[in-house]
C-alpha positions as CSV (number, residue, x, y, z in Angstrom):
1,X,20.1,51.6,92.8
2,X,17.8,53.3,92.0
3,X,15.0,54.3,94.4
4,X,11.5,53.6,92.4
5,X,13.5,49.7,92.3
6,X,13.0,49.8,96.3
7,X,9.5,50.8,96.3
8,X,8.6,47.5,94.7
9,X,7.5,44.8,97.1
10,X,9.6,42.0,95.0
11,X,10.2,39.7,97.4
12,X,6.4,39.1,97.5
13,X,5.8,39.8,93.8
14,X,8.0,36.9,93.5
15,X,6.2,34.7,95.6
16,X,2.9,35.4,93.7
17,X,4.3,35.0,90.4
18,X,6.2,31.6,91.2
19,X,2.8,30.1,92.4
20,X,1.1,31.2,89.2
21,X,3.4,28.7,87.2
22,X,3.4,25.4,89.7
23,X,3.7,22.2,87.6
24,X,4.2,18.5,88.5
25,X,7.1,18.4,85.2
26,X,9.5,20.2,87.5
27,X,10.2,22.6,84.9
28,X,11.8,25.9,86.6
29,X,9.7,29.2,86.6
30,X,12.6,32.1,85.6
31,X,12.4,34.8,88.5
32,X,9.8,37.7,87.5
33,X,12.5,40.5,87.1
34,X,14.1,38.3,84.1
35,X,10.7,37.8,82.9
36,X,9.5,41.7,82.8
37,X,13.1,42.8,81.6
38,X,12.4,40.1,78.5
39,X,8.8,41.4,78.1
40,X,10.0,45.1,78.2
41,X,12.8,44.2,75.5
42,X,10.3,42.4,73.2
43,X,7.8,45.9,73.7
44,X,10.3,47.8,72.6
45,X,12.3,46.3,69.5
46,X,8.7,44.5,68.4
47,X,10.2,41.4,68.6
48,X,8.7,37.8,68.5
49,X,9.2,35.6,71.7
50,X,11.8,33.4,69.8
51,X,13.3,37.0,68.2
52,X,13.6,38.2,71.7
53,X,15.3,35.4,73.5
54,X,17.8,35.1,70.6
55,X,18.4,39.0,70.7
56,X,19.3,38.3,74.6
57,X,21.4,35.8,73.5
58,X,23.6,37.2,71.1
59,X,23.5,41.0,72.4
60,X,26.1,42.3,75.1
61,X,24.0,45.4,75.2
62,X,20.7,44.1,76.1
63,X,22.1,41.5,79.1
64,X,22.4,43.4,81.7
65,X,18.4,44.1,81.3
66,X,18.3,40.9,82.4
């Protein structure tokens, strides 16, 4: 793995992130590494946020971003 990945406090990135999204629906909040590999997919291709979770669908290549 690589060793820039280690550096990053995730554990308590996650913790901050999942509080940001709290709702009484029970909906679940997907875990922030899924999250910034989708954003970092969308950056680069330009895609719209239904173009982008469709592209992650329906491409091999781009799944193990996520």
């Amino acid at each position: 793995m690589d060793k820039k990945v280690n550096r990053i406090p995730w554990v308590e990135l996650e913790k901050k992130y999942v509080k940001k999204f709290l709702n009484n629906k029970g909906n679940i909040v997907q875990p922030l590494r899924m999250a910034l590999d989708a954003l970092l997919i969308q950056k680069k291709y330009g895609f719209s946020d239904e173009e982008t979770i469709m592209q992650i669908q329906e491409n091999p290549y781009l799944q193990p971003f996520i």
